[in-house]
C-alpha positions in Angstrom: 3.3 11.1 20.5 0.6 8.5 20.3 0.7 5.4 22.8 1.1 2.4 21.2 -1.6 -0.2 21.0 -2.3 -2.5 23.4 -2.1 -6.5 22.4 -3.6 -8.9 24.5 -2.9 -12.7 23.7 -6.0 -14.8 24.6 -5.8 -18.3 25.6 -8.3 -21.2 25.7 -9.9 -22.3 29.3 -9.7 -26.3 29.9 -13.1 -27.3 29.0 -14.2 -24.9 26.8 -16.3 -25.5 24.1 -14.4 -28.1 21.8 -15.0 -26.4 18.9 -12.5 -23.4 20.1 -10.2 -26.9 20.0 -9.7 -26.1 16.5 -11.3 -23.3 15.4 -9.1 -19.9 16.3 -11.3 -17.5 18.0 -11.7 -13.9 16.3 -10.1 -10.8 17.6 -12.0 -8.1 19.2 -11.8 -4.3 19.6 -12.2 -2.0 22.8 -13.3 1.2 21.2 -13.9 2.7 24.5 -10.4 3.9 24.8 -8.1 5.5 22.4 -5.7 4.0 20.7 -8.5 1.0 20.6 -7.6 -2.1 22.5 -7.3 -4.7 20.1 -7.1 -8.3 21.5 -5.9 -11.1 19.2 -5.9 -14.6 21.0 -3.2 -17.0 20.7 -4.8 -19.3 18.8 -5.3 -17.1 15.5 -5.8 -17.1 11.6 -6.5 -14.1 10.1 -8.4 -15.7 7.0 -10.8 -17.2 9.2 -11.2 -14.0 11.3 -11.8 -11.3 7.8 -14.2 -13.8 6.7 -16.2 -15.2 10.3 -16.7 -11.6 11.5 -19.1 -10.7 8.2 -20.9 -14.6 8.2 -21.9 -14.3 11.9 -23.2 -11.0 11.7 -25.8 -12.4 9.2 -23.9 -10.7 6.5 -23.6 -13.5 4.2 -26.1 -12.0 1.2 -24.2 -8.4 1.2 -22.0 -7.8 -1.4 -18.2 -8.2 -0.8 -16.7 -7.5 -4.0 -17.2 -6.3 -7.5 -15.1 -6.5 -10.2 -15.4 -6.4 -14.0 -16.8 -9.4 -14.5 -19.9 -9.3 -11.7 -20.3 -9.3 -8.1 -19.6 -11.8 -5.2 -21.0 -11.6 -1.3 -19.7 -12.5 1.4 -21.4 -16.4 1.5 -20.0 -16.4 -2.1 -16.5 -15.2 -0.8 -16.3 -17.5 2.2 -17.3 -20.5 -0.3 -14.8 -19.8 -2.9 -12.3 -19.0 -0.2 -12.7 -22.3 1.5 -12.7 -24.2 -1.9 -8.9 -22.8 -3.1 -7.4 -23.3 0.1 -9.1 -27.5 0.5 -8.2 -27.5 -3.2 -4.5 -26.5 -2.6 -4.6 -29.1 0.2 -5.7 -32.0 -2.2 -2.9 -31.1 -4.3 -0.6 -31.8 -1.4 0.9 -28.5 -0.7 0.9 -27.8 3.7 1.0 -25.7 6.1 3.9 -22.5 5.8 4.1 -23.4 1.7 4.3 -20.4 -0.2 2.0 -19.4 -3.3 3.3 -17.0 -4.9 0.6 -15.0 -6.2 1.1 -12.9 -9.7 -2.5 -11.5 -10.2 -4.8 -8.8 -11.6 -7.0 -7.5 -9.4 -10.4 -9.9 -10.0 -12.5 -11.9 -7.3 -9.4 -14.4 -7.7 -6.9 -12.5 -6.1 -8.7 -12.2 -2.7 -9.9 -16.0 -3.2 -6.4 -17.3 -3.4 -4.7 -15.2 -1.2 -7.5 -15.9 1.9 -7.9 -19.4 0.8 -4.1 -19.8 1.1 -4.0 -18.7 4.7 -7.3 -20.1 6.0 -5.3 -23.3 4.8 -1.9 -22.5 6.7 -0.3 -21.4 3.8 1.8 -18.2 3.2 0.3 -16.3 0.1 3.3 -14.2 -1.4 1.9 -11.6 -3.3 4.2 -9.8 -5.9 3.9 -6.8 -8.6 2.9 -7.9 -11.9 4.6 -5.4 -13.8 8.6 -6.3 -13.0 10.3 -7.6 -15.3 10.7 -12.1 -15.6 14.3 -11.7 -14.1 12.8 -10.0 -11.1 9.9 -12.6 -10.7 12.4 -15.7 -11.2 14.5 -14.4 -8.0 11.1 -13.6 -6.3 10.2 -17.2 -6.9 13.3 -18.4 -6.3 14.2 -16.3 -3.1 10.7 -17.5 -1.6 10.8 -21.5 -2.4 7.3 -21.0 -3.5 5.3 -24.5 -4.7 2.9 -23.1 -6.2 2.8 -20.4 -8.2 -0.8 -18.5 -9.0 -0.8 -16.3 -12.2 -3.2 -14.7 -14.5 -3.8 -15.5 -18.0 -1.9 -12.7 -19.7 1.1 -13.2 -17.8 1.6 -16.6 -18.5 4.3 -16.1 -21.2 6.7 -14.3 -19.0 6.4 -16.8 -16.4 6.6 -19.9 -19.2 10.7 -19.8 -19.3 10.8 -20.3 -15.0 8.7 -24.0 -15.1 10.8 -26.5 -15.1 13.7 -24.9 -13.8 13.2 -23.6 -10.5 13.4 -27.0 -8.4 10.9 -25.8 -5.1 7.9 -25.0 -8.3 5.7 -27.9 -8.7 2.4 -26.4 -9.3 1.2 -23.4 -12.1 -2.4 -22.3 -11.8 -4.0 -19.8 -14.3 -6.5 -17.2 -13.2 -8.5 -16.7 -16.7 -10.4 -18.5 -19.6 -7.1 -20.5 -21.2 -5.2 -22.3 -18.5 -2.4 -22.4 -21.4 -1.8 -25.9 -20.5 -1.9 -25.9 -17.0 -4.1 -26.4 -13.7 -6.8 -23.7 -14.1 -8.1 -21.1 -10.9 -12.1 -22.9 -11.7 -9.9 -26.8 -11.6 -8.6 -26.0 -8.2 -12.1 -24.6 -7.0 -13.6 -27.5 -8.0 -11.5 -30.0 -6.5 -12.0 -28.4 -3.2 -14.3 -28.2 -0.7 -17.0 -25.8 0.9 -16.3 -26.5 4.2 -12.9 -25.7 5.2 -11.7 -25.7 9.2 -8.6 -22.8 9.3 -5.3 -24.3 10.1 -4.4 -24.0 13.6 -2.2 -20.7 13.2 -1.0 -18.8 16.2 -1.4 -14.8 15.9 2.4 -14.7 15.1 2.9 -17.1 12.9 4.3 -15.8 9.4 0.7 -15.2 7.1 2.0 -13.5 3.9 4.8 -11.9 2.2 5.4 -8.7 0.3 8.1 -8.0 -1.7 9.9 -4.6 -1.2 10.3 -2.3 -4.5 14.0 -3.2 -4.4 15.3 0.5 -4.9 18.2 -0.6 -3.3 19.3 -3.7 -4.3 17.6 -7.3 -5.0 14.2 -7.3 -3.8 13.3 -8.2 -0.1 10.4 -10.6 0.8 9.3 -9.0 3.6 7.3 -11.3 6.4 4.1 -10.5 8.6 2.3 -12.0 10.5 -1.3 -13.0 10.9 -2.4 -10.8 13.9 -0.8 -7.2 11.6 -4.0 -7.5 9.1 -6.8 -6.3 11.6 -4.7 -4.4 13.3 -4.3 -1.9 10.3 -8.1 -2.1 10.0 -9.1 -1.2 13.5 -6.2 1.2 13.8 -6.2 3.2 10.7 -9.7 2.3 8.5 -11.4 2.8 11.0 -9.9 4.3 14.0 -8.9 7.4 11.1 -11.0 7.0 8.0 -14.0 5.9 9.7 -14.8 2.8 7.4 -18.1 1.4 7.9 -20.5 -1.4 6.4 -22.0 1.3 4.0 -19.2 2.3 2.1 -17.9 1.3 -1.3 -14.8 1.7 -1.5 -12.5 1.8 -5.0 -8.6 1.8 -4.5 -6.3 2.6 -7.8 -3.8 1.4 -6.1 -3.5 -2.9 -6.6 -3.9 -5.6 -4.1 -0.4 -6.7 -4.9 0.8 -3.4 -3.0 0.9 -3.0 1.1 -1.1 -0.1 0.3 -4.0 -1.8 -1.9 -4.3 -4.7 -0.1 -5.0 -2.8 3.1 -7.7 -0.7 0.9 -9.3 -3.8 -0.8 -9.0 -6.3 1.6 -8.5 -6.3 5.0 -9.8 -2.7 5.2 -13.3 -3.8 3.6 -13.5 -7.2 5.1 -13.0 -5.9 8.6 -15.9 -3.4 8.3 -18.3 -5.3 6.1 -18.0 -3.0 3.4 -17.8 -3.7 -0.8 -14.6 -3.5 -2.4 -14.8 -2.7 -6.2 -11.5 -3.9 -8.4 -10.4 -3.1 -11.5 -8.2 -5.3 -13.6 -6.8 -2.6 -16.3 -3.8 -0.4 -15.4 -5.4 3.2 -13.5 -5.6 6.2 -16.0 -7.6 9.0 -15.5 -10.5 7.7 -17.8 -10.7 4.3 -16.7 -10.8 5.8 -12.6 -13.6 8.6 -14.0 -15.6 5.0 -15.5 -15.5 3.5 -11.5 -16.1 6.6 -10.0 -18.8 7.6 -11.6 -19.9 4.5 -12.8 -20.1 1.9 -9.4 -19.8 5.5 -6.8 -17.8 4.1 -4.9 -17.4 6.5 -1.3 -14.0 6.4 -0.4 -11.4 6.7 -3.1 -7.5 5.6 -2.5 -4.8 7.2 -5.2 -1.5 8.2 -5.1 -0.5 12.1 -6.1 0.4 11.5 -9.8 -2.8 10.0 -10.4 -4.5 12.9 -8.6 -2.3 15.2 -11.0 -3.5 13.5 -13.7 -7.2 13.4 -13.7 -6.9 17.2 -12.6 -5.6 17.9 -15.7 -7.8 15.9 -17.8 -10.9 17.4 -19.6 -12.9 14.7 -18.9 -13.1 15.2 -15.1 -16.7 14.6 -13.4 -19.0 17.5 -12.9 -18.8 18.4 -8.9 -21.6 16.6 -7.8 -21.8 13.8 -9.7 -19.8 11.4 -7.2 -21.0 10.0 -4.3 -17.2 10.4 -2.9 -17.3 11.4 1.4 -13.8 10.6 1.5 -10.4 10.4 -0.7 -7.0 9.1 1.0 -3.0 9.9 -0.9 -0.6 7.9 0.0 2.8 6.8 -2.0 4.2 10.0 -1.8 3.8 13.7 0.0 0.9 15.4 -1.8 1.6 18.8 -3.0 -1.0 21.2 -1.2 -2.1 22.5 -4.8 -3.4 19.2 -5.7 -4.7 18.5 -2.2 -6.8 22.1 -2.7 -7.6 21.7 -6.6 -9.4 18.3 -5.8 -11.3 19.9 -2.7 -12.7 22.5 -5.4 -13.8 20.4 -7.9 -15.0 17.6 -5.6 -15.8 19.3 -2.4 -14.3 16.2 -1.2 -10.4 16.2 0.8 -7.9 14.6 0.6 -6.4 13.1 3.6 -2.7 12.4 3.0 -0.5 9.7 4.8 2.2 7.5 5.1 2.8 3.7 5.3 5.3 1.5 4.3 5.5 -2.4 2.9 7.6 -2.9 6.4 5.0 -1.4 8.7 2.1 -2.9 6.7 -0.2 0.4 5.6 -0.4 3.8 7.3 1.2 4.8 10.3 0.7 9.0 9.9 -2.4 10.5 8.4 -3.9 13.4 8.2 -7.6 13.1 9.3 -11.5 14.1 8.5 -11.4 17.0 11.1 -7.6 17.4 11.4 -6.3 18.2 8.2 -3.1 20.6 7.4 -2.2 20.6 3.9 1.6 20.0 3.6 1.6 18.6 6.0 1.5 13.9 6.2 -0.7 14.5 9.8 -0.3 13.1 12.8 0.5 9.6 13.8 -2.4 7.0 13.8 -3.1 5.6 17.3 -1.7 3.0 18.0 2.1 3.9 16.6 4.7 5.8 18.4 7.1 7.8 16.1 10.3 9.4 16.7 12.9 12.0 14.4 16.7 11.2 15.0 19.8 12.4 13.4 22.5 10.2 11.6 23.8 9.3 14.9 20.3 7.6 16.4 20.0 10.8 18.5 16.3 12.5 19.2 16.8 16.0 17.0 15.1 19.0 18.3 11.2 20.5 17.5 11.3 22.2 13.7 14.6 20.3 12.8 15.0 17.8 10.4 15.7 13.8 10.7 14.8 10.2 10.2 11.2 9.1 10.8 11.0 6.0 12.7 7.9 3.7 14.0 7.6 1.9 16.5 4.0 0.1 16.1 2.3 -3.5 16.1 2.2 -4.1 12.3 6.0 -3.8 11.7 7.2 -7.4 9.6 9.1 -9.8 11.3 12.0 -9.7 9.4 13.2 -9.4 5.6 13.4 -13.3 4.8 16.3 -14.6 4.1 18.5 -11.3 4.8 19.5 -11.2 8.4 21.8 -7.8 7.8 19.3 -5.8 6.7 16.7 -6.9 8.8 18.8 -6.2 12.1 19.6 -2.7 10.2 16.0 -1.8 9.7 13.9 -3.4 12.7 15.7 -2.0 15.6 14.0 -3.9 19.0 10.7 -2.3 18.7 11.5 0.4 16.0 11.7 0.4 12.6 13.6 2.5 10.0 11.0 4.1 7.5 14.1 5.6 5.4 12.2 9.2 5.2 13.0 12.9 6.9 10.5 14.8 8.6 10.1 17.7 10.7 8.1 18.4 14.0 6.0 21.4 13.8 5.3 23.7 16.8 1.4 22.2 16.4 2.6 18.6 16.1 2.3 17.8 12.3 4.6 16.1 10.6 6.0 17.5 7.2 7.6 15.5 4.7 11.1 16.2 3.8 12.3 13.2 1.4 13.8 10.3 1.1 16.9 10.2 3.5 19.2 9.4 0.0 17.2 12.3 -1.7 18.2 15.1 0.6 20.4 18.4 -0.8 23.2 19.8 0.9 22.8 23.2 -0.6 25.1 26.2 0.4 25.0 24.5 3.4 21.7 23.7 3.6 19.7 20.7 3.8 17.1 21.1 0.8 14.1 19.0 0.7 13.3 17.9 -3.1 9.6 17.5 -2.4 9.6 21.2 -1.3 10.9 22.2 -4.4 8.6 20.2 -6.1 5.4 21.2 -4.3 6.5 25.0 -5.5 6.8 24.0 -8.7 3.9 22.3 -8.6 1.9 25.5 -7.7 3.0 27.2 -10.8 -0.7 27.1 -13.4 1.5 25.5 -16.1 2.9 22.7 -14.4 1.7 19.1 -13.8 4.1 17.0 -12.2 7.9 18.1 -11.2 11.0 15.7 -9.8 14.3 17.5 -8.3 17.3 16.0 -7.8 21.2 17.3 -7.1 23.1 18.3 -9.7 27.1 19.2 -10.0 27.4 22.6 -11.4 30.9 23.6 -12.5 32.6 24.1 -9.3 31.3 20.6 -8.3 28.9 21.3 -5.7 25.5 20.1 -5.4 22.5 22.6 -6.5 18.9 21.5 -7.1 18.2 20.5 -10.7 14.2 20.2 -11.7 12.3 17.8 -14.6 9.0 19.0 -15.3 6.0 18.0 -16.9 4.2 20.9 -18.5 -0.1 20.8 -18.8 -1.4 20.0 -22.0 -1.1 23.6 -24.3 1.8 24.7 -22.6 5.3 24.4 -24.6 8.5 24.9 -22.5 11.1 27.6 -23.5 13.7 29.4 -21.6 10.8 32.3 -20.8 9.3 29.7 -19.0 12.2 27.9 -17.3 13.1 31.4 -15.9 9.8 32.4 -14.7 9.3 29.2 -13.3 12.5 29.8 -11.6 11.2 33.1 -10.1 8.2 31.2 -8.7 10.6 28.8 -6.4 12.3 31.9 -5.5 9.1 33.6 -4.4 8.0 31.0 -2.7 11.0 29.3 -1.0 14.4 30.8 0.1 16.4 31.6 -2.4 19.1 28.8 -2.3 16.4 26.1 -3.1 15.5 27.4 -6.6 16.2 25.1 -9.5 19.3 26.0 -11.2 18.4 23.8 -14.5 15.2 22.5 -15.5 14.4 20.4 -18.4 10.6 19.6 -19.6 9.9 16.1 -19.9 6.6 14.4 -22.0 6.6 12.1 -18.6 8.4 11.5 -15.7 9.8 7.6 -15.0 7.7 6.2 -12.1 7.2 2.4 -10.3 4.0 1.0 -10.7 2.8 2.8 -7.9 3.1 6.1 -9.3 6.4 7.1 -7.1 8.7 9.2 -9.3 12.4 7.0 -9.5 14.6 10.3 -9.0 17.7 7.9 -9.2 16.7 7.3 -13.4 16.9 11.3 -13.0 20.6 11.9 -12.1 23.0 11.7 -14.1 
């Protein structure tokens, strides 16, 4: 088990310099040890921190961000940064407002949501693919003032001003404000100068919504000190992330997991974070990759699946990839190897969650076990229990939980739940695992997704991985089905590779390859061929649309 990270809360000498006064120190690392020691003073914002660390190592000129429109540095950040969040201010919104932010992945998103909480704000950053009904409670839930959108979205939002009472503020990202405050407006009312409210390190700094799988969607809270804390821990405590990367994440700053990737990863190591607006497909991923060669690549394992199969994949060579990282869901080995043959690149695959912030277990550059999600990241402590809260035994299977210094503060608003899923200092992750005999941790579903088969627990991502492996086979979901004596046995959707046509010949020798594989009892007793699977915006398959 890893030791958990050491926090030291600084605080500020009578005397000092009066500047520290008002201006939160930054945090700083003891890479000497392992887990790093990472000290966050007292007196803390983490805008001010992201953005001070690259200024006052001279690293104003180098380039922070591209996007489809151009490029930005870090001066360019800073300034824009500093102008949204004085520009809120002269629109009268204070400190712990929310602005709820409903953008595309531009320069803008990172401007608003920095600028936000370098002014003592609490940017609350939501998916901008759910539905108007989903957004309305989002902004409802949250009290937001201000509410942050881009252009194309506009319309969906249109019905909610006016009625919610706590909105008193729209502002468009894009060329037609549609008759309201426009992103350049506020920029230009503000300031280039901007001191960073006097936050503590655990005061609330943003909010993320949860995907709502079970239920209404839960704003979940963190707090200032969690955002370098994933960055020294994980980017580059694990992946290494340094000033000379690029990195390109498919995954969108609106998620945990793209936010770490695109912004607090890259701002923490100096390094250029390219964005893409448009939804990821295989072609418009191959245009970035090849295109801006980007060095470390973040996807999820249907994307991976995708651009495997498509005829337009880059020669092996042509990236400048050193590093690719899956997340979302437990890779299947075959795609993890496929990509390593074609690219020459791995993939390390790991696991985070919007609770805990980004990843807690990850496979690594010289530790890598395919089917395996790793080992945990230092810095987090995990544990396997049973239903009962009870430790299981090495090899058997139970609920993964985290004990770490990123976990959210609470679920706002939703005391039950928040008491049911951060426990002291652990938290629920709501996923099985088993211990192997050399320490890795394999993936074994969601805890509502397991089988009871013949007595058996049954993973569904084990099935899946073995179907998976089959040539003919891009993507596969299993859930439980009733056969006709009522009990539960594994029932499989697949998605079949372009040129292949699914017939009962197939089904059975599909069949035959789970068999062959796994123990008998796991096979599929029905599959159906799908043209596509139904997935969130992240790419995670929604089994619960599958069962019937």
């Amino acid at each position: 088990m890893a030791a958990q990270s050491s926090l030291h809360a600084e605080t500020r000498e009578a005397g000092s310099n009066p500047l520290v006064e008002t201006v939160p120190s930054r945090s700083s690392v003891d890479h000497s040890v392992s887990p790093p020691i990472v000290r966050i003073p007292r007196d803390y914002n983490a805008a001010y921190d992201l953005l001070e660390r690259n200024l006052a190592a001279g690293g104003a000129a180098r380039i922070a961000y591209i996007d489809d429109a151009g490029q930005y540095s870090f001066g360019q950040l800073a300034e824009r940064v500093n102008r949204f969040g004085s520009g809120l201010q002269a629109m009268g919104l204070e400190m712990e407002h929310r602005v709820l932010l409903a953008l595309a992945d531009t320069i803008d998103f990172p401007t608003a949501f920095l600028g936000a909480i370098k002014a003592g704000m609490v940017p609350v950053a939501v998916n901008t693919l759910l539905a108007p009904k989903d957004h309305e409670y989002m902004l409802s839930d949250s009290r937001a003032r201000a509410l942050v959108v881009s252009e194309p979205l506009v319309p969906q939002f249109a019905p909610l001003v006016g009625k919610l009472p706590f909105l008193k503020h729209v502002i468009v990202s894009g060329s037609d404000a549609r008759g309201h405050l426009s992103f350049k407006d506020v920029l230009a009312r503000g300031k280039p100068e901007l001191a960073p409210a006097p936050t503590t390190c655990d005061d609330p700094c943003f909010w993320l919504y949860s995907s709502g799988s079970t239920g209404m969607p839960k704003g979940t809270v963190h707090v200032h000190s969690s955002l370098i804390l994933t960055a020294e821990l994980y980017a580059k405590g694990v992946l290494g992330c340094r000033e000379s990367d690029a990195v390109f994440s498919a995954a969108k700053l609106f998620f945990a997991y793209g936010l770490g990737n695109s912004l607090s990863f890259t701002l923490a190591a100096g390094a250029a974070a390219i964005l893409m607006a448009e939804r990821p497909t295989p072609a418009s991923v191959f245009k970035r990759l090849t295109e801006s060669k980007p060095t470390i690549f973040y996807g999820v394992p249907t994307l991976y699946a995708a651009m495997l199969a498509s005829p337009d994949f880059p020669k092996k060579g042509s990236l400048a990839l050193r590093l690719c990282v899956s997340a979302g869901e437990a890779l299947p080995p075959q795609i993890a190897k496929s990509w390593k043959e074609k690219t020459g690149v791995e993939i390390l695959d790991g696991i985070g969650s919007t609770e805990m912030l980004h990843i807690f277990l990850s496979n690594r550059p010289n530790d890598l076990r395919y089917g395996t999600t790793g080992k945990p990241v230092p810095g987090y402590e995990l544990r396997l229990v049973d239903e009962h809260g009870s430790p299981v035994k090495q090899g058997e299977m139970g609920e993964l939980q985290i004990s770490g210094p990123t976990s959210a503060a609470c679920y706002w608003n939703n005391r039950e739940k928040s008491r049911n899923t951060f426990m002291g200092g652990w938290t629920k992750s709501g996923d099985k695992y088993t211990l192997d005999r050399d320490g890795y941790y394999v993936y074994g579903g969601r805890s509502d997704d397991m089988l009871k088969v013949s007595g058996n627990w049954v993973s569904p991502s084990e099935v899946e991985a073995a179907l998976i492996s089959h040539e003919t086979v891009l993507e596969a979901a299993v859930v439980g089905a009733e056969d006709g004596n009522k009990l539960i046995k594994p029932k499989a959707f697949v998605v079949l590779k372009p040129g292949n046509s699914g017939d009962d010949a197939l089904k059975a020798a599909l069949q035959q390859h789970v068999k062959d594989k796994l123990a008998p009892y796991k096979y599929p007793r029905w599959i159906e061929f799908l043209p596509e699977l139904p997935k969130t915006a992240t790419g995670k398959i929604q089994r619960f649309k599958l069962r019937t």
